[in-house]
C-alpha positions in Angstrom: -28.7 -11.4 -36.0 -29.5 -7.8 -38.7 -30.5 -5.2 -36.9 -34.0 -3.6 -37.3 -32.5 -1.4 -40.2 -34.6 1.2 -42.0 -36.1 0.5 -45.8 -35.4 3.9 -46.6 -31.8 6.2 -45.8 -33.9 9.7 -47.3 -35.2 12.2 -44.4 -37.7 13.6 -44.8 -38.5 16.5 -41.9 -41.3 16.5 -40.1 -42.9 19.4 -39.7 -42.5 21.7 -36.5 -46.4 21.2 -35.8 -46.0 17.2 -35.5 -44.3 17.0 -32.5 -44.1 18.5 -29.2 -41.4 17.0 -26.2 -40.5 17.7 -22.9 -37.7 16.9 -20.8 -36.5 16.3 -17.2 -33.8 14.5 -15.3 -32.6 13.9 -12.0 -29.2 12.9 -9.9 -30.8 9.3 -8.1 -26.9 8.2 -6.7 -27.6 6.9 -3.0 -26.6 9.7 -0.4 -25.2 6.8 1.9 -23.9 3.7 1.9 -26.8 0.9 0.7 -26.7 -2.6 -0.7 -25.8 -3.1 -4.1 -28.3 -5.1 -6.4 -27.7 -7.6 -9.2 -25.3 -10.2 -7.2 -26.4 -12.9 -4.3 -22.3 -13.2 -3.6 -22.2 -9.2 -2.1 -22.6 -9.1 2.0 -21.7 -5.7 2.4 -23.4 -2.4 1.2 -21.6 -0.1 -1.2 -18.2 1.7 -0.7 -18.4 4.7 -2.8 -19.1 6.2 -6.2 -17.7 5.4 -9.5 -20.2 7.1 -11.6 -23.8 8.8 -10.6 -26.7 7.2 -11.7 -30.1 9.0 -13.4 -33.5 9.1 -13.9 -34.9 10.8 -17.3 -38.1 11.7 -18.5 -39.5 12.3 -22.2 -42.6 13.5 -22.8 -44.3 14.0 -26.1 -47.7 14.7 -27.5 -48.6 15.0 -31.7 -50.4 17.3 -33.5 -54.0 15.7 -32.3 -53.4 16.3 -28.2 -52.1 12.3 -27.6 -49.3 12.2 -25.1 -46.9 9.7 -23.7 -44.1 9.6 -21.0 -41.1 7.7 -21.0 -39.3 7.5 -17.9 -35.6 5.8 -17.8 -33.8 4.7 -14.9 -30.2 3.6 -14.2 -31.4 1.0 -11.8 -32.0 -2.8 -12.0 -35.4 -2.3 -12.6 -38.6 -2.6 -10.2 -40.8 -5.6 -9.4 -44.8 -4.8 -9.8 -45.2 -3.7 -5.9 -42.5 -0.7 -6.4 -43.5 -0.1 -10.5 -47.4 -0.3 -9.8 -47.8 2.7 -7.3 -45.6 5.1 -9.2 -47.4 4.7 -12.3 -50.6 5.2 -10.6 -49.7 8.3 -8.9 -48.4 9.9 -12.1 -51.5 9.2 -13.6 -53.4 11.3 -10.6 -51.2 14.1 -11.2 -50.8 14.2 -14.9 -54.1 12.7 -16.5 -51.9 10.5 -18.1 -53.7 6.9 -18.4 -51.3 3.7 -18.2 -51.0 3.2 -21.1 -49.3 6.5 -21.7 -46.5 5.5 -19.5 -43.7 3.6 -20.4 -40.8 3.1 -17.6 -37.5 1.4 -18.8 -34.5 0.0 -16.6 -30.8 -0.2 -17.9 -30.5 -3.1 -15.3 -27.1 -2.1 -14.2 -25.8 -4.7 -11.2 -24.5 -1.9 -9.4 -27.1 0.1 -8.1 -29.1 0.1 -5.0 -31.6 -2.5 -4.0 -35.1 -1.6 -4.4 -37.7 -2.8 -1.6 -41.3 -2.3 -1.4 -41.1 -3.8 2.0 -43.9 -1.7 4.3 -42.4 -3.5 7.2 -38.3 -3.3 7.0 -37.1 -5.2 10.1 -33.0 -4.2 9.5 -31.2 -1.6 9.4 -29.8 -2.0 6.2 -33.5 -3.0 4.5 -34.7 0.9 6.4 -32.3 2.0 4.4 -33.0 0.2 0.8 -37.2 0.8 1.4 -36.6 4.9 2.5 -34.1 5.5 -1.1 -36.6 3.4 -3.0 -39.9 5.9 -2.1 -37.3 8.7 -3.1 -36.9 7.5 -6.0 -40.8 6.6 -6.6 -41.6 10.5 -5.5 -38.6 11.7 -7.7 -40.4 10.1 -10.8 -43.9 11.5 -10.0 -41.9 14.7 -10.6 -40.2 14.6 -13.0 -42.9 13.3 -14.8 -45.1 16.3 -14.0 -41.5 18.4 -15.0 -41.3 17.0 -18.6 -45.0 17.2 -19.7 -44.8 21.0 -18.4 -41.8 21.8 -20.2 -43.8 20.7 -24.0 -42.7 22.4 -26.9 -42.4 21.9 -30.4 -40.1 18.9 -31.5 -39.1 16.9 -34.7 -38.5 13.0 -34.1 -36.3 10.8 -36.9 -34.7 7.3 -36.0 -32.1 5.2 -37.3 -30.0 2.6 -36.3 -26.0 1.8 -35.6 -24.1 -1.5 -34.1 -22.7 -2.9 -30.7 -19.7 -4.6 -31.4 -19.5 -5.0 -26.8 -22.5 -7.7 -26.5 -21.6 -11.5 -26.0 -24.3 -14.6 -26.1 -23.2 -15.6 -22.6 -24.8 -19.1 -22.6 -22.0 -21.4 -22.9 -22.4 -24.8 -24.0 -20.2 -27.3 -22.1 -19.9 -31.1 -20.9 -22.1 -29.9 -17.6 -24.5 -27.9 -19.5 -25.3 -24.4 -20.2 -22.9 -21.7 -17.6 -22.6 -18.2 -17.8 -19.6 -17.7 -19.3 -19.3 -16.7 -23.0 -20.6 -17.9 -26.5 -19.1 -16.4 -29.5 -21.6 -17.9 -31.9 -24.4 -17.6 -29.9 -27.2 -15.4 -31.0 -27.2 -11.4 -29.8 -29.4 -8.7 -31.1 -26.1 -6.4 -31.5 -27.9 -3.1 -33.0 -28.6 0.0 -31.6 -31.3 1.9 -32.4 -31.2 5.5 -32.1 -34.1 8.3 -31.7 -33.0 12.1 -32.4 -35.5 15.1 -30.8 -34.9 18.1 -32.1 -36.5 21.6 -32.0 -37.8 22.7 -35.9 -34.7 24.4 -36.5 -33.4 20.8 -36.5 -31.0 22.0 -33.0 -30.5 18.6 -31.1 -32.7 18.6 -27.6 -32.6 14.6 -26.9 -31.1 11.5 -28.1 -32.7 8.2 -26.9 -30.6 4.8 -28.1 -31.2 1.1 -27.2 -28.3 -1.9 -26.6 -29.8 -5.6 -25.9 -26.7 -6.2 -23.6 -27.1 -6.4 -19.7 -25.5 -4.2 -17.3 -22.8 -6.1 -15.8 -19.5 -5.4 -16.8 -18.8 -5.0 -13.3 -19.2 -8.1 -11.4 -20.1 -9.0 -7.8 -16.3 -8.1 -6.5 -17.1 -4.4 -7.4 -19.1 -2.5 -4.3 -19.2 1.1 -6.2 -22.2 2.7 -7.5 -22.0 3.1 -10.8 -24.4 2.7 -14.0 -22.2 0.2 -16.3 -21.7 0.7 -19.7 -25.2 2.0 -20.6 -24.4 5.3 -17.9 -20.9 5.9 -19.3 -22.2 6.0 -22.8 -25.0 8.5 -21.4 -22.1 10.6 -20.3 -20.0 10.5 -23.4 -23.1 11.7 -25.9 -23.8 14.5 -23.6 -20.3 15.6 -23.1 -19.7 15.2 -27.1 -23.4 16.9 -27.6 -23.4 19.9 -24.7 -27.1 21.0 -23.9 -28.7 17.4 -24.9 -30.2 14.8 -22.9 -29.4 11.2 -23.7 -31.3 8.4 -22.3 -30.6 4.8 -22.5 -33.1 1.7 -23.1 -31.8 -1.9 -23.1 -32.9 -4.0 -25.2 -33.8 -8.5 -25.2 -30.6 -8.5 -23.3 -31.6 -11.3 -21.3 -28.8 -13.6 -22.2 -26.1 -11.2 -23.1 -23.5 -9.7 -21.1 -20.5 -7.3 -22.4 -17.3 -8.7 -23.3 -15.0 -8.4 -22.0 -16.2 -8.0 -18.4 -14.3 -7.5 -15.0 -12.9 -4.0 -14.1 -14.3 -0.3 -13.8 -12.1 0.1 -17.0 -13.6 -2.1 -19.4 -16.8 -0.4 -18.6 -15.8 3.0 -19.3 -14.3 1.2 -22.6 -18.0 -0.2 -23.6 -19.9 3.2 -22.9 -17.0 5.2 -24.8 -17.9 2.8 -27.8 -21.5 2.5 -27.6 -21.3 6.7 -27.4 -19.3 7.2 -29.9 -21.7 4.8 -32.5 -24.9 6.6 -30.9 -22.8 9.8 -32.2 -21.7 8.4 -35.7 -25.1 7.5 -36.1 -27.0 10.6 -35.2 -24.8 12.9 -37.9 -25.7 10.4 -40.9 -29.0 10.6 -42.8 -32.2 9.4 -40.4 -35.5 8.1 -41.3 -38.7 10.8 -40.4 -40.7 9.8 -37.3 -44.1 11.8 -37.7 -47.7 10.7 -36.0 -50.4 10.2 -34.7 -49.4 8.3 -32.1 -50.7 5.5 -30.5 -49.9 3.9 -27.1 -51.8 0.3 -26.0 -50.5 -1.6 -23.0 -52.1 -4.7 -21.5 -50.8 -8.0 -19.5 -49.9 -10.8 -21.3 -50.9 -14.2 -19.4 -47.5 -16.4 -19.4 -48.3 -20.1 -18.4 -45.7 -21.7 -15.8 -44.8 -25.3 -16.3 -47.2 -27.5 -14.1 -45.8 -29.9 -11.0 -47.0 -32.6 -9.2 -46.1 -32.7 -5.5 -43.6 -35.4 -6.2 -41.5 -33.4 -9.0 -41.5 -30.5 -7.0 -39.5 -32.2 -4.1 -37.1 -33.7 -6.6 -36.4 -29.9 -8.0 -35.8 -28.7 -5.3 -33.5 -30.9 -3.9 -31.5 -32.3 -6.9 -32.8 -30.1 -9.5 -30.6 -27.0 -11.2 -29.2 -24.7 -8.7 -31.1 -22.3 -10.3 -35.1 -23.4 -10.5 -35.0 -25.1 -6.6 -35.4 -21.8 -4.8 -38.6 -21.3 -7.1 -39.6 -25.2 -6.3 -39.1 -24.6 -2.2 -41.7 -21.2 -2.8 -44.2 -23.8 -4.7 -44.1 -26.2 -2.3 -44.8 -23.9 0.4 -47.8 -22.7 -1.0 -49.0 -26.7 -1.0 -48.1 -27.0 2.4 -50.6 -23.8 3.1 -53.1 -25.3 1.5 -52.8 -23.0 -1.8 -52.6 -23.6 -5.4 -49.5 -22.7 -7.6 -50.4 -19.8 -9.8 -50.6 -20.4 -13.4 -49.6 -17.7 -15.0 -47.7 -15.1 -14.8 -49.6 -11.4 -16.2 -46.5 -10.1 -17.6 -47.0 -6.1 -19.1 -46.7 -5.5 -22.7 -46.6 -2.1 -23.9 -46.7 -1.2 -28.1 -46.5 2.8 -29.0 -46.9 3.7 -32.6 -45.8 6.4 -34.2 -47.6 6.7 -37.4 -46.6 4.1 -40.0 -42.8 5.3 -39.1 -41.9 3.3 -36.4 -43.3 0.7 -33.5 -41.7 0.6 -30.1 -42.3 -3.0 -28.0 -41.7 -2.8 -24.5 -41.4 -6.4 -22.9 -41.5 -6.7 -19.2 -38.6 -9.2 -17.4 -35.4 -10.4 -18.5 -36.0 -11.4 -22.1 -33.8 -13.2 -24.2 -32.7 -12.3 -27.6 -34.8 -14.8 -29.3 -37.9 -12.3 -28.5 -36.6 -9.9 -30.9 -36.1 -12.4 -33.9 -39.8 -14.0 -33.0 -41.4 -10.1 -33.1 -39.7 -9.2 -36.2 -40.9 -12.7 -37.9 -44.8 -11.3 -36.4 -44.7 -7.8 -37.1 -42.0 -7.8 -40.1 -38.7 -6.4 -39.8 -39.1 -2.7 -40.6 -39.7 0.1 -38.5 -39.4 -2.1 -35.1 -37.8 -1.2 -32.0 -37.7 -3.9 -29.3 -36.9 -3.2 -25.7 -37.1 -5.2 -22.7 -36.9 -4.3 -19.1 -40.0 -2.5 -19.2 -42.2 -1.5 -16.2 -41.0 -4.2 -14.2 -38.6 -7.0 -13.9 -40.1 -10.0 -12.1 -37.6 -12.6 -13.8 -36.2 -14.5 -17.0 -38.7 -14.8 -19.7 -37.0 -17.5 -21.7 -38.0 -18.7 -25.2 -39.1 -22.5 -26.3 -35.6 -22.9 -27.2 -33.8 -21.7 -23.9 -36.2 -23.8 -22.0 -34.9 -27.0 -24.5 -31.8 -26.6 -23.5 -31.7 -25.4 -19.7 -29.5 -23.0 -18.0 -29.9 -20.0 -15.7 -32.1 -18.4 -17.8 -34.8 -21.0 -17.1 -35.4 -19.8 -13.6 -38.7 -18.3 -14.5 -40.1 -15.9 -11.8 -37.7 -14.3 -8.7 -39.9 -11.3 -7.9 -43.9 -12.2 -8.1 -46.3 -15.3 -8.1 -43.4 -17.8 -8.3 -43.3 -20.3 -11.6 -41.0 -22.1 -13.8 -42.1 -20.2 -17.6 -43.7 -23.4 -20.1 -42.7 -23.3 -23.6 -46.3 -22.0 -24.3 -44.7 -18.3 -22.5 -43.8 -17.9 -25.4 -46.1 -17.6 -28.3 -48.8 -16.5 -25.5 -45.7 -12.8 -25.3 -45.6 -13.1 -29.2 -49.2 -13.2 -29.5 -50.3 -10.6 -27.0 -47.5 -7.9 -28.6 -48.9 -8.4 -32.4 -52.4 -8.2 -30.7 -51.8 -4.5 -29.2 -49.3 -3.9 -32.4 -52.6 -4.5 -35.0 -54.8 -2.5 -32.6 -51.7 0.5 -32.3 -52.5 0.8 -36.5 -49.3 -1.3 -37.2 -49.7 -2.2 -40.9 -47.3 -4.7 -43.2 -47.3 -7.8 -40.2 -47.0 -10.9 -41.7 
């Protein structure tokens, strides 16, 4: 598919008085040995280290006093019982309202488990629930650490490529596996947001890739960020003094390729560093304000079963969908009805008429960023998924047609299989807060 590219290639600075940014980051890499998220197949906790993982914070605030925090994690990403409390208590200690706060996960599959679990009966869950409240009190400072460390910033944007991601919904005899689809659709650019002070001197790069993190597969047991924290590494080690911070994109159904060994993913973050580079010393587009943050919950309707049909998914039903049948069904058997919906988070921040950020919540597939740019038109647009939670898939009408994993619908939450209406009601509720951001030019 074309990446989101700018109508323009002439910058123009902003001035110094547009922009002020603050930064903050901290070493989250486990301190003992804990059990590795991303893969049903691992029974044992981690063995070591490859690569520490991160948690980043930009703040910024224009010229009229409106501020925003984005916080990125090298972690799989939280479900709404760890991702709820932590932006509530950043907005006790910071004024910051929720809709100010934007928290993004590179969903690497080898990083710790994360466990709101008040009640942790092992000793390996004591473990998973104590180093994820360390890493839900790390964020309420760092958050507090950025927004006191404002000062004045320029912003431009532009875009490069990602030759590593792989449609990885493979059409055979049996149906749609993971394995690997050359001609399948993949959102393969990489967009790319440059702070600097108003001397122009580099503070910050931020840079998207719609790819998930697992080039590393369930055989590997060290902690380690995946392609998206190697190509952290490389931009700062190229760009001394800078932080870089990573947002994935509708990744959903994309892996890298090729996959398998620590290697390859050293490989895919050299290369994705090296474009985030190439693209930051060519000519960027101005990013200048107000802006404007809106975030709101988008109701996603699940697919509808009678007592009969549930039975039959769950027993002879895709591998896939019948855990998610067994949890409906249970909540029969007590008596309860299956929810309806799912109230997924949406978040839109616009940045004057120079550039729209989306931030989806879930595992969302690529055809999420084709659908937006079709609603909001295709300039100026920055799609990210993986934002403030990750309760499952969020698959389009098209994935649901034709089956596979990515039609499991709901793992962490209200369980539900998505219904082909999930779609236009995410579609609708983004242009919704996009019109009421000040987006103008949608279609």
């Amino acid at each position: 598919m074309r990446c989101f590219l700018l109508a323009l290639l002439v910058t123009v600075p902003s001035g110094p008085e547009e922009w002020k940014a603050g930064l903050a980051a901290a070493k989250i890499t486990p301190q003992e040995p804990l059990q590795l998220s991303g893969y049903a197949a691992r029974k044992k906790p981690s063995e070591g280290v490859a690569a520490d993982l991160y948690a980043k914070a930009l703040a910024l605030e224009d010229s009229e006093g409106n501020r925003a925090l984005l916080l990125t994690l090298d972690l799989i990403g939280f479900r709404a019982a760890v991702a709820d409390p932590v932006c509530e208590r950043i907005a006790g200690k910071t004024g910051l309202k929720r809709a100010h706060i934007l928290l993004n996960f590179s969903h690497t599959h080898s990083a710790p488990q994360l466990s709101a679990d008040p009640d942790p009966q092992t000793e390996d869950a004591r473990k998973t629930a104590a180093y994820t409240k360390q890493v839900q009190d790390r964020l309420v400072e760092l958050a507090a650490e950025a927004l006191g460390r404002l000062e004045p910033a320029r912003l431009s944007w532009g875009t490069g490529v990602a030759n590593l991601v792989m449609n990885r919904r493979e059409f055979t005899p049996r149906g749609v596996i993971l394995g690997v689809n050359p001609r399948g659709p993949a959102d393969r650019c990489v967009p790319v947001l440059r702070v600097s002070d108003p001397e122009g001197k580099l503070r910050a790069v931020l840079f998207g890739c719609a790819c998930h993190g697992t080039t590393l597969t369930q055989n590997n047991y060290l902690v380690c960020g995946d392609y998206a924290g190697f190509a952290q590494v490389l931009v700062q080690e190229r760009l001394p003094g800078v932080q870089a911070m990573f947002m994935i994109g509708c990744g959903g159904d994309a892996n890298p390729y090729p996959r398998g060994t620590l290697d390859l993913a050293r490989e895919h973050g050299a290369a994705l560093g090296a474009e985030v580079c190439r693209v930051l010393e060519g000519k960027l587009q101005p990013v200048r304000g107000p802006l404007r943050t809106e975030f709101d919950r988008a109701e996603l309707p699940f697919q509808q079963f009678s007592r009969e049909e549930l039975e039959k998914l769950a027993s002879k039903g895709p591998g896939h969908q019948q855990g998610v049948a067994r949890q409906l069904l249970a909540l029969l058997e007590k008596g309860e009805k299956p929810p309806a919906h799912y109230p997924a988070p949406v978040a839109v921040w616009q940045f004057g008429q120079d550039l729209t950020l989306v931030g989806l919540s879930g595992e969302v597939v690529v055809d999420y960023a084709i659908l937006l740019e079709r609603a909001l038109g295709p300039l100026r647009l920055w799609v990210s998924a993986y934002c403030n939670e990750v309760f499952g898939y969020l698959p389009s009408a098209r994935v649901l047609e034709e089956g596979g994993y990515e039609t499991r619908g709901v793992y962490y939450g209200p369980p539900g299989l998505f219904s082909p209406a999930a779609q236009d009601a995410a579609v609708r509720k983004v242009r919704e807060l996009a019109e009421k951001a000040g987006r103008q030019g949608m279609k």
